[in-house]
PLY file of the C-alpha trace (Angstrom):
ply
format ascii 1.0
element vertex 131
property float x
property float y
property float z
element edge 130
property int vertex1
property int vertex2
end_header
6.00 -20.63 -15.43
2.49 -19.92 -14.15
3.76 -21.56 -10.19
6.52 -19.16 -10.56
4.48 -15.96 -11.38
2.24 -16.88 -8.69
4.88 -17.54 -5.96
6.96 -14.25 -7.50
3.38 -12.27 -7.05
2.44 -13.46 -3.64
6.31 -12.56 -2.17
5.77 -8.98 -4.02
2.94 -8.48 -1.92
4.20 -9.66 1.27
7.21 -6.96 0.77
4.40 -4.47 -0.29
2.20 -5.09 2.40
4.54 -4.97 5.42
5.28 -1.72 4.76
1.40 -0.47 5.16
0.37 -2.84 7.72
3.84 -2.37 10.28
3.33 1.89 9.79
-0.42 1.60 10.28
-0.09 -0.35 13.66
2.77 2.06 14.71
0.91 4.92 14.25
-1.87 3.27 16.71
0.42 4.18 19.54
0.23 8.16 18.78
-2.39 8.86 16.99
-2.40 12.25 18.63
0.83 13.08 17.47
-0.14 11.28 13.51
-2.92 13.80 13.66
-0.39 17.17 14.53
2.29 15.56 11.48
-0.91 15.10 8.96
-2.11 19.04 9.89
1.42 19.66 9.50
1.23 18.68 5.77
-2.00 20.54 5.35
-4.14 18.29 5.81
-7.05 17.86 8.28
-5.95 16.29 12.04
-9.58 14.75 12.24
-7.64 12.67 9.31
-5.92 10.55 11.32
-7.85 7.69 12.60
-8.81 6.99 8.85
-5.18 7.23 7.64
-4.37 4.66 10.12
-7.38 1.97 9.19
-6.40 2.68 5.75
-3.12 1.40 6.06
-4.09 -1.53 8.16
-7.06 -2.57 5.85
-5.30 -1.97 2.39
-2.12 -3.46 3.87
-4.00 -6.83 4.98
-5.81 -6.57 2.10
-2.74 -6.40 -0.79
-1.16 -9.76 1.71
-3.37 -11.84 1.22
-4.60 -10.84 -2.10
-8.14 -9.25 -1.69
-9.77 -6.83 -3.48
-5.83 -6.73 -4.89
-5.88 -4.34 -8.13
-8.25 -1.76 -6.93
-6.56 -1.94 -3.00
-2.99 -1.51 -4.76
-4.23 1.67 -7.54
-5.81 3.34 -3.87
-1.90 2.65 -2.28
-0.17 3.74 -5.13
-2.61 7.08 -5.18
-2.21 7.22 -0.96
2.02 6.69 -1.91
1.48 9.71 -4.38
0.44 12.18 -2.14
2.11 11.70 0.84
5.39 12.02 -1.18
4.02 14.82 -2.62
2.60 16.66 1.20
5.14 15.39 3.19
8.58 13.69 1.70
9.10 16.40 -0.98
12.07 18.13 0.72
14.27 20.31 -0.68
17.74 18.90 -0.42
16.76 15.51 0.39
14.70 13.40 -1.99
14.71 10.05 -0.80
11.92 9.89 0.93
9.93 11.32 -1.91
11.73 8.46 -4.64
10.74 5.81 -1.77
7.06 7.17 -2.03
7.18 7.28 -5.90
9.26 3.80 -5.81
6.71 2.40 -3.75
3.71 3.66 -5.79
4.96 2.20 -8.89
5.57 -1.38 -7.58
1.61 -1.15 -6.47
0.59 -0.35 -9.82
2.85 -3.43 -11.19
1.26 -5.29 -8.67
-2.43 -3.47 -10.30
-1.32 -4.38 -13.76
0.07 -7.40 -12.76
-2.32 -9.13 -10.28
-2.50 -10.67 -6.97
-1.70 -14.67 -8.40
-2.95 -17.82 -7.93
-2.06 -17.83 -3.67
-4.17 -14.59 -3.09
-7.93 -14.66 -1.94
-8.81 -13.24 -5.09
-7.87 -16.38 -6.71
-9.42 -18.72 -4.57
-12.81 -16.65 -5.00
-12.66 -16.62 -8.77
-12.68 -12.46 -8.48
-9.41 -11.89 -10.15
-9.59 -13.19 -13.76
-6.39 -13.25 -15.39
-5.06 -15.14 -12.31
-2.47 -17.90 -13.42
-3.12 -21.04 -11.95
0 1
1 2
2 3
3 4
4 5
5 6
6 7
7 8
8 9
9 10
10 11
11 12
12 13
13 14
14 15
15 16
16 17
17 18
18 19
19 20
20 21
21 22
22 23
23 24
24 25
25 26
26 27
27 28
28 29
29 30
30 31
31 32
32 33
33 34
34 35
35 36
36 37
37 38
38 39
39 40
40 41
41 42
42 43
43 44
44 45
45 46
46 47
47 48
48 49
49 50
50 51
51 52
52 53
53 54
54 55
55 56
56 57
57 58
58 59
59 60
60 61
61 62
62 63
63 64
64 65
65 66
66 67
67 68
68 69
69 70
70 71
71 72
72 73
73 74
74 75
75 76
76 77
77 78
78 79
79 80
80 81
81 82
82 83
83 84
84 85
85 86
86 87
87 88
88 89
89 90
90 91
91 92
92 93
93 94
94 95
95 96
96 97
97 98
98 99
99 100
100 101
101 102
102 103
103 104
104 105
105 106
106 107
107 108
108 109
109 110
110 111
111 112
112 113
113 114
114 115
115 116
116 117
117 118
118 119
119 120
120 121
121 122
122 123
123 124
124 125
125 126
126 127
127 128
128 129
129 130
């Protein structure tokens, strides 16, 4: 049971963390144009560059399990408001449900934890960690 909560934990993340770490590293090739879509939304351009290392760090950091409940309650926040500032659209609310979708697996994944195959296990950080 506990093998199968760990292996069940560690593919959740991978799914989880593709997302963050594939956009982040996409956005590297127009930053410019990340900045004019986050003003856009109402939100400072100068924005941008920390957007970007935000999904890159927290992504890396929810695969391989570091840091994993606080890094996935920051996503789920980060999931939050961009559904909110820039994939509530009237007429079409899928992107906004994939935002809110998205921010509730990452607080399962909070509640839940990172597993035995996660950094946090192997550095004794994560407590309730099945072996």
């Amino acid at each position: 049971m506990a093998q199968s909560h760990s292996l069940g934990a560690l593919v959740a993340r991978v799914f989880l963390a593709v997302l963050f770490v594939v956009a982040g590293f996409g956005k590297l090739g127009d930053v410019a144009g990340f900045s004019q879509y986050l003003a856009s939304g109402g939100l400072p351009a100068v924005l941008a560059w920390p957007a970007v290392l935000f999904e890159i760090l927290a992504g890396l950091a929810i695969l391989v399990g570091l840091f994993t409940r606080p890094v996935a309650i920051l996503v789920a926040i980060f999931c939050l408001a961009t559904g909110l500032l820039y994939h509530l659209v009237p007429g079409d609310s899928t992107g906004f449900m994939k935002n809110l979708a998205l921010a509730g697996g990452y607080l399962a994944l909070a509640l839940a934890g990172p597993g035995a195959y996660s950094v946090d296990a192997k550095m004794g950080t994560d407590r309730t960690v099945a072996a």
